[in-house]
Backbone atoms as SQL, in Angstrom:
CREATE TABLE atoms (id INTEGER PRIMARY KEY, chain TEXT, resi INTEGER, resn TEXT, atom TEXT, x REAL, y REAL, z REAL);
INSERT INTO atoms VALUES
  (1, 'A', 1, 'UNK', 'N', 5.647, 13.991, -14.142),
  (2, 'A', 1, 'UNK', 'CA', 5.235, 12.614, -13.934),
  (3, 'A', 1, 'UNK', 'C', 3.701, 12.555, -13.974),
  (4, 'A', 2, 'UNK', 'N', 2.821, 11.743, -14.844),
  (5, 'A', 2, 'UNK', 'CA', 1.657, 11.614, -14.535),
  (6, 'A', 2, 'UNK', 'C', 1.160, 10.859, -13.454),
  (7, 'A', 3, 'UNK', 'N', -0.001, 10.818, -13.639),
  (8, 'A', 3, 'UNK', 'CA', -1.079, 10.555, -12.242),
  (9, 'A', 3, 'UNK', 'C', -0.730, 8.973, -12.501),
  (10, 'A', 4, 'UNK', 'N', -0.701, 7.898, -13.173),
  (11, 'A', 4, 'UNK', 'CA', -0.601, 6.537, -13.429),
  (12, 'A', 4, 'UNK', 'C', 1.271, 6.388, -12.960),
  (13, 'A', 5, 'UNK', 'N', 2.016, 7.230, -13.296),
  (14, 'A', 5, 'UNK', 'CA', 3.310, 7.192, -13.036),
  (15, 'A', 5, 'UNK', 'C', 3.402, 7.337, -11.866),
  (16, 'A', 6, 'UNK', 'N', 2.930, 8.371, -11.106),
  (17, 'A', 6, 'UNK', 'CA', 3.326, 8.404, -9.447),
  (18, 'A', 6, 'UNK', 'C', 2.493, 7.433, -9.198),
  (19, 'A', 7, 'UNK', 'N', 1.295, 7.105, -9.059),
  (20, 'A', 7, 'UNK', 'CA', 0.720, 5.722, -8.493),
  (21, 'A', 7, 'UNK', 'C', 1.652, 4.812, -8.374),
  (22, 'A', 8, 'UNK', 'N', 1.892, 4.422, -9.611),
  (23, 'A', 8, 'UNK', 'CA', 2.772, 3.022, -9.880),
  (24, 'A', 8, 'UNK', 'C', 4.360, 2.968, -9.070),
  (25, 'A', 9, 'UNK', 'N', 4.527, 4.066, -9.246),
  (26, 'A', 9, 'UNK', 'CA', 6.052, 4.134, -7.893),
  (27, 'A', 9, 'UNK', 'C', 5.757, 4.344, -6.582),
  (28, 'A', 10, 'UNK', 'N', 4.660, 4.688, -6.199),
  (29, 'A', 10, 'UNK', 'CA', 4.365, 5.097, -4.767),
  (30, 'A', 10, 'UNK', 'C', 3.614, 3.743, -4.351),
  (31, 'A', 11, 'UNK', 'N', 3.369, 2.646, -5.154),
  (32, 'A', 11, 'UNK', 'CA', 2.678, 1.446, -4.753),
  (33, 'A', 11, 'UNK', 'C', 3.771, 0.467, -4.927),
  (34, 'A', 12, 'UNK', 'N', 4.737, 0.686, -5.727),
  (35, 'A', 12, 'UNK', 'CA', 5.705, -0.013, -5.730),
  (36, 'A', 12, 'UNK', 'C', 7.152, -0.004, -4.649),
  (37, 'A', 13, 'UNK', 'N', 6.943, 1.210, -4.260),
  (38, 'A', 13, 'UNK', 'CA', 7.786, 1.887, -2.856),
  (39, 'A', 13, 'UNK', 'C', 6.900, 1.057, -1.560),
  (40, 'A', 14, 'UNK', 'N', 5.630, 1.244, -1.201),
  (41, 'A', 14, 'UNK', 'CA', 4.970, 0.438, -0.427),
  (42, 'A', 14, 'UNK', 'C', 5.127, -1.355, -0.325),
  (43, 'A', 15, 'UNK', 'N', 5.045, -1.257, -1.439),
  (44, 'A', 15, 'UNK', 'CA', 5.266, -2.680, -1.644),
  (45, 'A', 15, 'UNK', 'C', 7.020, -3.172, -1.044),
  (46, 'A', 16, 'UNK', 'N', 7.604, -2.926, -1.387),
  (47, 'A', 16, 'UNK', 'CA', 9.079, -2.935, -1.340),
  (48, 'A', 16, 'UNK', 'C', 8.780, -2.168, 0.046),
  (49, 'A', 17, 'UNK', 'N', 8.811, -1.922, 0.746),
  (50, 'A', 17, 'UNK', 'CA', 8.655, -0.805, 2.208),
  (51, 'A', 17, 'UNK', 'C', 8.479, -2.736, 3.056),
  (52, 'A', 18, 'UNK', 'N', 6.815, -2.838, 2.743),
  (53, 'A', 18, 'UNK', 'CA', 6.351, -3.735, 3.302),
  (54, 'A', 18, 'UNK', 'C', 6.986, -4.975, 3.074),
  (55, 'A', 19, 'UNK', 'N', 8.264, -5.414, 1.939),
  (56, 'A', 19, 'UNK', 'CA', 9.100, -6.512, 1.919),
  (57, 'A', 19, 'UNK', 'C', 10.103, -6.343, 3.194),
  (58, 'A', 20, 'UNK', 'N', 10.481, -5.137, 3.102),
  (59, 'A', 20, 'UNK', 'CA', 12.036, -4.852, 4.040),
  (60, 'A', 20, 'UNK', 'C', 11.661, -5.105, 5.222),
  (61, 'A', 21, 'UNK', 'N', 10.940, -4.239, 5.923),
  (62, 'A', 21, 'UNK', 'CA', 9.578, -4.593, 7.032),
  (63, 'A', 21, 'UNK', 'C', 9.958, -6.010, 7.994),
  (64, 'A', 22, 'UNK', 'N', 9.118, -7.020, 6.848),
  (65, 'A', 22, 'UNK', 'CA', 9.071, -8.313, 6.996),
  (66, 'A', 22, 'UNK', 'C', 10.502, -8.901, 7.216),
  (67, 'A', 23, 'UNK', 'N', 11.486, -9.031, 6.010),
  (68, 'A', 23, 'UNK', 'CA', 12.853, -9.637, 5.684),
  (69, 'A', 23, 'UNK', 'C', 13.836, -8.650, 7.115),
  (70, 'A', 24, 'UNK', 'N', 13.418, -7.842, 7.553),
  (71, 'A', 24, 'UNK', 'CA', 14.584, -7.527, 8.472),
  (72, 'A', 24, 'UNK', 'C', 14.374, -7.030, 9.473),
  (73, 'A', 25, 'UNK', 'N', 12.729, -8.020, 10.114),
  (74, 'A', 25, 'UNK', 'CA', 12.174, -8.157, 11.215),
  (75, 'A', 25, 'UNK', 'C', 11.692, -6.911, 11.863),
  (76, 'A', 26, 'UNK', 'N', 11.582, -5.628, 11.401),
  (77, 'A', 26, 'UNK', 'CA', 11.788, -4.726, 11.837),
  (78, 'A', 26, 'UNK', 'C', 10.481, -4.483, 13.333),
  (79, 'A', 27, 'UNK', 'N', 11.139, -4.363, 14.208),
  (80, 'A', 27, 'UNK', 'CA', 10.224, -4.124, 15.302),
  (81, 'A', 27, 'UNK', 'C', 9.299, -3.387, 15.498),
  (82, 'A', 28, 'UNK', 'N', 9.894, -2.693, 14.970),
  (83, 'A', 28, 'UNK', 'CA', 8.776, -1.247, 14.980),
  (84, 'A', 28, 'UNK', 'C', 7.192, -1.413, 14.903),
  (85, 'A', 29, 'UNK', 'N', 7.470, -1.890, 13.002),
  (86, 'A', 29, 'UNK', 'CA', 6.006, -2.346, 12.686),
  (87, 'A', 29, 'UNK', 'C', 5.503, -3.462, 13.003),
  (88, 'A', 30, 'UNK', 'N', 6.290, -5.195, 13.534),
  (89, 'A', 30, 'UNK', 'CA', 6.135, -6.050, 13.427),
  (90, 'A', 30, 'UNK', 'C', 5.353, -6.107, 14.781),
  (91, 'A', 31, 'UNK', 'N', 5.650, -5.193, 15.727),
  (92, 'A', 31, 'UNK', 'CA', 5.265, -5.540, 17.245),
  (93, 'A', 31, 'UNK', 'C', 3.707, -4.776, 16.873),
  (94, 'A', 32, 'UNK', 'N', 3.470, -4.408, 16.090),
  (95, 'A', 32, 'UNK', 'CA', 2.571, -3.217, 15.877),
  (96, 'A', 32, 'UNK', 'C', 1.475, -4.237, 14.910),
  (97, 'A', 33, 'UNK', 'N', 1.933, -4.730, 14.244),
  (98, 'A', 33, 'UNK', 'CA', 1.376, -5.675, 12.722),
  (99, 'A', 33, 'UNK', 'C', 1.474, -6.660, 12.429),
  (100, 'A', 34, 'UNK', 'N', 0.764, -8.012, 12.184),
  (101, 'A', 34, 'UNK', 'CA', 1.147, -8.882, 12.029),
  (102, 'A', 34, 'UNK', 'C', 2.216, -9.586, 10.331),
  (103, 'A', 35, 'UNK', 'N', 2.948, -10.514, 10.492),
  (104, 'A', 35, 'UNK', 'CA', 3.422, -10.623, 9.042),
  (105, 'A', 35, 'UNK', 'C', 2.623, -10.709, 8.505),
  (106, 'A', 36, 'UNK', 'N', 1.105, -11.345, 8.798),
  (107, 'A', 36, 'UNK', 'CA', 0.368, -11.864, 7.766),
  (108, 'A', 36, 'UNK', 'C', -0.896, -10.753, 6.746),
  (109, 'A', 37, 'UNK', 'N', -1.599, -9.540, 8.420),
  (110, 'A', 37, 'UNK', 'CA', -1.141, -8.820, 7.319),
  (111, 'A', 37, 'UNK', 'C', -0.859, -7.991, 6.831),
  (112, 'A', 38, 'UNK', 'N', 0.867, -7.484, 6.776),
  (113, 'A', 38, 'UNK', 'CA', 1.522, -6.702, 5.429),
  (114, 'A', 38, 'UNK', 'C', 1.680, -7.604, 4.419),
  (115, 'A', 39, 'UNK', 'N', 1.328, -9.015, 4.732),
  (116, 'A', 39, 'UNK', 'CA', 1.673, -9.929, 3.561),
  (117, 'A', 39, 'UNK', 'C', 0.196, -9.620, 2.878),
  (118, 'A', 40, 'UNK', 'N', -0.794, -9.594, 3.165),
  (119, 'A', 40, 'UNK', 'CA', -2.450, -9.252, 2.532),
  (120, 'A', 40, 'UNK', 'C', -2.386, -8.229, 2.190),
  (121, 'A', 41, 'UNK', 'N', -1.672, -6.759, 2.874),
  (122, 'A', 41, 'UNK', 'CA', -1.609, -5.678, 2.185),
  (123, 'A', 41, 'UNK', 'C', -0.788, -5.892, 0.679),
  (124, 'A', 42, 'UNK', 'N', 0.721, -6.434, 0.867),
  (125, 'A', 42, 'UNK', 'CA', 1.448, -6.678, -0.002),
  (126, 'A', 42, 'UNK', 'C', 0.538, -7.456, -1.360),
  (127, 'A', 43, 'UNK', 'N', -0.551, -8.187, -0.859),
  (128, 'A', 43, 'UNK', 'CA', -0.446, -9.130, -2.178),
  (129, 'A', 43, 'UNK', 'C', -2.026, -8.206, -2.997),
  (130, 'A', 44, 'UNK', 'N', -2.989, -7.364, -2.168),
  (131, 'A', 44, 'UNK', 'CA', -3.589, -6.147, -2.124),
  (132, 'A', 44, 'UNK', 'C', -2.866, -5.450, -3.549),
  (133, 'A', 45, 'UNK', 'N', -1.951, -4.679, -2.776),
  (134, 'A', 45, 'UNK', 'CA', -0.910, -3.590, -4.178),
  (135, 'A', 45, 'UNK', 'C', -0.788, -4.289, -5.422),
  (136, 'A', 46, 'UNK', 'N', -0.223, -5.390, -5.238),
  (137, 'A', 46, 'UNK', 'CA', 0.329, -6.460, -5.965),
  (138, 'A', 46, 'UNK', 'C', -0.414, -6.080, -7.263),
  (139, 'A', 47, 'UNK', 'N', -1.972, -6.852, -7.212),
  (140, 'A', 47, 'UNK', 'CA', -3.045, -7.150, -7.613),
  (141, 'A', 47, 'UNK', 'C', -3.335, -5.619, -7.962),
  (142, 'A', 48, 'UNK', 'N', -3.503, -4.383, -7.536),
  (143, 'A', 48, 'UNK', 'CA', -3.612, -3.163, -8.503),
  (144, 'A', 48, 'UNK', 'C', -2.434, -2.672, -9.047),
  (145, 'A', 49, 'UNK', 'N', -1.388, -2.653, -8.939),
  (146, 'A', 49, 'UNK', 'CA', -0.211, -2.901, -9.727),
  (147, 'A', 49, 'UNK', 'C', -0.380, -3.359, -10.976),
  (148, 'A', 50, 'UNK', 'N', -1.024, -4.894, -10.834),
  (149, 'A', 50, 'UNK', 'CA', -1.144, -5.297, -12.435),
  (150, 'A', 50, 'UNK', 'C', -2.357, -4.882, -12.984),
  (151, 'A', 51, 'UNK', 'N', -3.255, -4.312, -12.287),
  (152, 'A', 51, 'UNK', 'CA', -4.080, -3.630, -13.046),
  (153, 'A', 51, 'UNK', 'C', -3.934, -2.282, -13.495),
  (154, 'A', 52, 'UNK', 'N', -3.295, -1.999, -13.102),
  (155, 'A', 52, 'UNK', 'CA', -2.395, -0.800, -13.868),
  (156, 'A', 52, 'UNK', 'C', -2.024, -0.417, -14.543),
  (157, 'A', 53, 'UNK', 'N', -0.694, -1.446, -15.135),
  (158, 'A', 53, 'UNK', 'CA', 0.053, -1.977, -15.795),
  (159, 'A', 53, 'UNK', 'C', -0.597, -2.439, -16.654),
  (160, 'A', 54, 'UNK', 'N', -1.625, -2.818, -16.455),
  (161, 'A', 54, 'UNK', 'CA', -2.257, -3.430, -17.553),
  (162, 'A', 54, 'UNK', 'C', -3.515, -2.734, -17.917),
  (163, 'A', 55, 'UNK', 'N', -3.238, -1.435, -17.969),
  (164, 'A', 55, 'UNK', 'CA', -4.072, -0.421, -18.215),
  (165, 'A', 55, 'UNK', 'C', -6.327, -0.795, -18.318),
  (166, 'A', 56, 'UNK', 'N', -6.055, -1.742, -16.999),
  (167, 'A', 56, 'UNK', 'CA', -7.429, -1.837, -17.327),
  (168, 'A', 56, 'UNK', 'C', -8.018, -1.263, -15.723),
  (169, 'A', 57, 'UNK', 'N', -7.934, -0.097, -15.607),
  (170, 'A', 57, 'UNK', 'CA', -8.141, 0.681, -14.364),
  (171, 'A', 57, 'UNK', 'C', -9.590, 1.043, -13.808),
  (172, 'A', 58, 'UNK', 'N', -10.334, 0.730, -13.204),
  (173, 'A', 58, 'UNK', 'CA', -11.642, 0.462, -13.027),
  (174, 'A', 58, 'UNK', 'C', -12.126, 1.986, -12.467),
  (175, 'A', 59, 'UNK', 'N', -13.354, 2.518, -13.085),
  (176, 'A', 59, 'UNK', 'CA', -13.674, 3.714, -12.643),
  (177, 'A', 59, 'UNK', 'C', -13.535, 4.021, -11.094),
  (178, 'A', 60, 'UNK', 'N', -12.834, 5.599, -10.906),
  (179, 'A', 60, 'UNK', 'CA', -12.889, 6.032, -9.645),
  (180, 'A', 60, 'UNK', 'C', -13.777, 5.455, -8.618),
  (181, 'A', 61, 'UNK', 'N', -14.704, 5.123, -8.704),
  (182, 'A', 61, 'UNK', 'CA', -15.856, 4.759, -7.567),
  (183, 'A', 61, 'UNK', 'C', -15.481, 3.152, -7.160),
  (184, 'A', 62, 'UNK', 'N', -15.069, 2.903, -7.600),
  (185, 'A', 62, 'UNK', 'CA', -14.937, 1.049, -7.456),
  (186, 'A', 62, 'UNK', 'C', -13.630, 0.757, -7.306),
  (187, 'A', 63, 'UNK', 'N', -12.444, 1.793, -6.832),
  (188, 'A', 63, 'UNK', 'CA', -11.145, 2.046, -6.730),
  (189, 'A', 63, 'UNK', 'C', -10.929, 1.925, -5.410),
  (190, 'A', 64, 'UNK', 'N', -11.615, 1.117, -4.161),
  (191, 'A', 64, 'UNK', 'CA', -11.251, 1.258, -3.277),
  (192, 'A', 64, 'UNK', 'C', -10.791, 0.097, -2.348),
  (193, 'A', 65, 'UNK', 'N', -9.157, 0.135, -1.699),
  (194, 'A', 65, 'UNK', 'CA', -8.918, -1.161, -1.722),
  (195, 'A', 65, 'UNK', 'C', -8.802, -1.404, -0.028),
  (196, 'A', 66, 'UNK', 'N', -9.156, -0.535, 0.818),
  (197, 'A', 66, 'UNK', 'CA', -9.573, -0.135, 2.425),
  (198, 'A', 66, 'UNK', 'C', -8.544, -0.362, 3.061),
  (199, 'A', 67, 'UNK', 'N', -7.099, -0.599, 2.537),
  (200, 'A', 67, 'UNK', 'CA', -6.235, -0.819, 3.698),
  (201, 'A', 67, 'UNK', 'C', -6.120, 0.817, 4.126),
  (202, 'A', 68, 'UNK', 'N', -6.083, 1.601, 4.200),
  (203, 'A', 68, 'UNK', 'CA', -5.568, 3.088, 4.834),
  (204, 'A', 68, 'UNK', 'C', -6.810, 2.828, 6.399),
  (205, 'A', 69, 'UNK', 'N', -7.921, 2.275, 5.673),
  (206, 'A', 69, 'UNK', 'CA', -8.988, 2.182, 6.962),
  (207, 'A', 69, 'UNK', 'C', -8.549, 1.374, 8.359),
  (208, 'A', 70, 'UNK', 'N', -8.127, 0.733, 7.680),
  (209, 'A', 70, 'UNK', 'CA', -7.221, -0.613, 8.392),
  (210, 'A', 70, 'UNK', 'C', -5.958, -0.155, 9.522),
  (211, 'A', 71, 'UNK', 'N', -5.193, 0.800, 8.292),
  (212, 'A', 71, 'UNK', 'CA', -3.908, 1.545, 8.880),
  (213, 'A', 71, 'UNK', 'C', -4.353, 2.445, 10.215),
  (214, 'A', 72, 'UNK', 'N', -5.765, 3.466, 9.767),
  (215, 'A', 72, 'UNK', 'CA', -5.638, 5.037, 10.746),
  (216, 'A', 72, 'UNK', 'C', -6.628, 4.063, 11.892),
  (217, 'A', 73, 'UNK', 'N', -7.670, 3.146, 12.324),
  (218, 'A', 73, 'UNK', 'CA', -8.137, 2.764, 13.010),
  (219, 'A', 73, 'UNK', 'C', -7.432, 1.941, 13.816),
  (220, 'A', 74, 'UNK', 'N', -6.414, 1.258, 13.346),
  (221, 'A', 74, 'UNK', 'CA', -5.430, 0.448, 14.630),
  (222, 'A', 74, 'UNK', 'C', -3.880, 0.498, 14.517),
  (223, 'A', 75, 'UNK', 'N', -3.242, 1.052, 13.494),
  (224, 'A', 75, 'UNK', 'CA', -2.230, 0.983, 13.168),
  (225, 'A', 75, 'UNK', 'C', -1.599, 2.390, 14.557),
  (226, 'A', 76, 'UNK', 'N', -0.363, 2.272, 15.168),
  (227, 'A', 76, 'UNK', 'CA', 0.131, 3.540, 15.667),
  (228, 'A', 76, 'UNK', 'C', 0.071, 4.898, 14.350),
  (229, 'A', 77, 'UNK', 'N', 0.274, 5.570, 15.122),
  (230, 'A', 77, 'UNK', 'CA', 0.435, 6.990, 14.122),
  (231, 'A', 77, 'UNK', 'C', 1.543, 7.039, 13.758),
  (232, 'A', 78, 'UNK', 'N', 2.655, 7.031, 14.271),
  (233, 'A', 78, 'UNK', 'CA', 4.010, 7.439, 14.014),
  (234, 'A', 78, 'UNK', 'C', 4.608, 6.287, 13.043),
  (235, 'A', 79, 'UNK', 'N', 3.709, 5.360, 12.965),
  (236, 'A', 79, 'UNK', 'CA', 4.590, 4.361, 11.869),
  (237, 'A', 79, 'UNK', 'C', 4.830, 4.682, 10.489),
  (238, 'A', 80, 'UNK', 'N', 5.787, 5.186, 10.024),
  (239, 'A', 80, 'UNK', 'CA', 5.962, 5.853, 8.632),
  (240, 'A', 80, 'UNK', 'C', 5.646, 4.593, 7.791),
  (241, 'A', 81, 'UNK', 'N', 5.461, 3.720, 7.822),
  (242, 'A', 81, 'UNK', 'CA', 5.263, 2.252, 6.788),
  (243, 'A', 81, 'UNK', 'C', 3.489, 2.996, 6.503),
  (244, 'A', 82, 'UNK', 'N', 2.817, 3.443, 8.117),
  (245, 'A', 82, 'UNK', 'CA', 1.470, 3.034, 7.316),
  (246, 'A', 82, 'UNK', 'C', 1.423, 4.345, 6.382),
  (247, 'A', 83, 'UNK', 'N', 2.198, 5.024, 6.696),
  (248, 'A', 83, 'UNK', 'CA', 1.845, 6.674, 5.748),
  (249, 'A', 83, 'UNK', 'C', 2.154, 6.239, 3.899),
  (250, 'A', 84, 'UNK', 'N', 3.093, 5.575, 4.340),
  (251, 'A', 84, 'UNK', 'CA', 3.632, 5.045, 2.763),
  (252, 'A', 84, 'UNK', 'C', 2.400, 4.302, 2.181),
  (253, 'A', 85, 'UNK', 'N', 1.903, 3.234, 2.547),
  (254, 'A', 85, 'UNK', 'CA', 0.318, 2.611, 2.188),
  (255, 'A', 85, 'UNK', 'C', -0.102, 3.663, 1.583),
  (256, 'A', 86, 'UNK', 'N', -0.657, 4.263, 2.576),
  (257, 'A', 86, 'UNK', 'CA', -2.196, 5.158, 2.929),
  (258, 'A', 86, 'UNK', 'C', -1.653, 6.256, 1.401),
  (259, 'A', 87, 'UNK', 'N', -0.688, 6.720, 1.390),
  (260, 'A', 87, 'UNK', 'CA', -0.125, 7.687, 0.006),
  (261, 'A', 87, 'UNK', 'C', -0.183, 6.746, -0.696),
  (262, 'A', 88, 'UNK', 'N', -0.064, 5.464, -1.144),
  (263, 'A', 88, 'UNK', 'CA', 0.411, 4.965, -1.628),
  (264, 'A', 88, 'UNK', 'C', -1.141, 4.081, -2.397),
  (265, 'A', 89, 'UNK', 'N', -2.012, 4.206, -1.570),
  (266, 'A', 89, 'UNK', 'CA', -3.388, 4.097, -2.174),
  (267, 'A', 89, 'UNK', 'C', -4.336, 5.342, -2.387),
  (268, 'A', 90, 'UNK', 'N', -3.959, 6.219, -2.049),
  (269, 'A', 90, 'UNK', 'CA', -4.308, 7.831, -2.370),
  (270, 'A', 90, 'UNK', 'C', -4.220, 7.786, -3.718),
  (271, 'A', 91, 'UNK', 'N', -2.627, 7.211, -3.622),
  (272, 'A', 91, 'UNK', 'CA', -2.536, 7.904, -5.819),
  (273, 'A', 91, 'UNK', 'C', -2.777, 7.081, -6.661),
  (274, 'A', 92, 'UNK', 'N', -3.533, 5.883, -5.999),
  (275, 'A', 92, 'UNK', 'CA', -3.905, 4.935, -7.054),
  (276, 'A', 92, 'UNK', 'C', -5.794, 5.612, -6.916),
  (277, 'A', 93, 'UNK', 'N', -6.595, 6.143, -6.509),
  (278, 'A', 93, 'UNK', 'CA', -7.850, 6.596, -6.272),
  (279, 'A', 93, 'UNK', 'C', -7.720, 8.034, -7.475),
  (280, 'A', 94, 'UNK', 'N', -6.433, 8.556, -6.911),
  (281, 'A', 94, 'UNK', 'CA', -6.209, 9.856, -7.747),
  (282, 'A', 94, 'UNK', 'C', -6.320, 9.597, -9.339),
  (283, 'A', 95, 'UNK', 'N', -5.626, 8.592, -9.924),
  (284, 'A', 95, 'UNK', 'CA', -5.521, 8.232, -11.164),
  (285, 'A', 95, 'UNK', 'C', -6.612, 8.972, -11.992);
């Protein structure tokens, strides 16, 4: 699998992570996070997703979209949602 291939499924797993999340109230993260925002993270991916996809990928240095900062400074640790992000914007930097 290349480096653009795992990005694109590991942002698309996040994405879909952060729908289920929301749609089936899940406590875990919700008591932890607000809907509004995994909905800003969600629409975040979204938006490098189609830049992706649309192969117009902006040099490494200007690749940075700060939710993981967001995640390890207030998010709990044990929440596997934020690990999925945080990987999940890793392999879009990796590209």
């Amino acid at each position: 699998m290349t480096k653009v291939n795992r990005a694109v499924a590991k942002i698309q797993k996040a994405i879909d992570e952060i729908d289920e999340a929301v749609v089936t109230n899940d406590i875990k993260v919700l008591s932890a996070i607000s809907a509004s925002q995994l909905s800003k993270f969600k629409e975040s991916l979204s938006i490098v997703l189609t830049i992706i996809k649309s192969d117009n990928i902006p040099p490494k240095k200007e690749r940075v979209i700060g939710i993981s900062r967001v995640i390890v400074d207030q998010w709990p640790f044990d929440l596997e949602l934020g690990n999925i992000i945080i990987e999940a914007e890793q392999a879009y930097k990796e590209i």
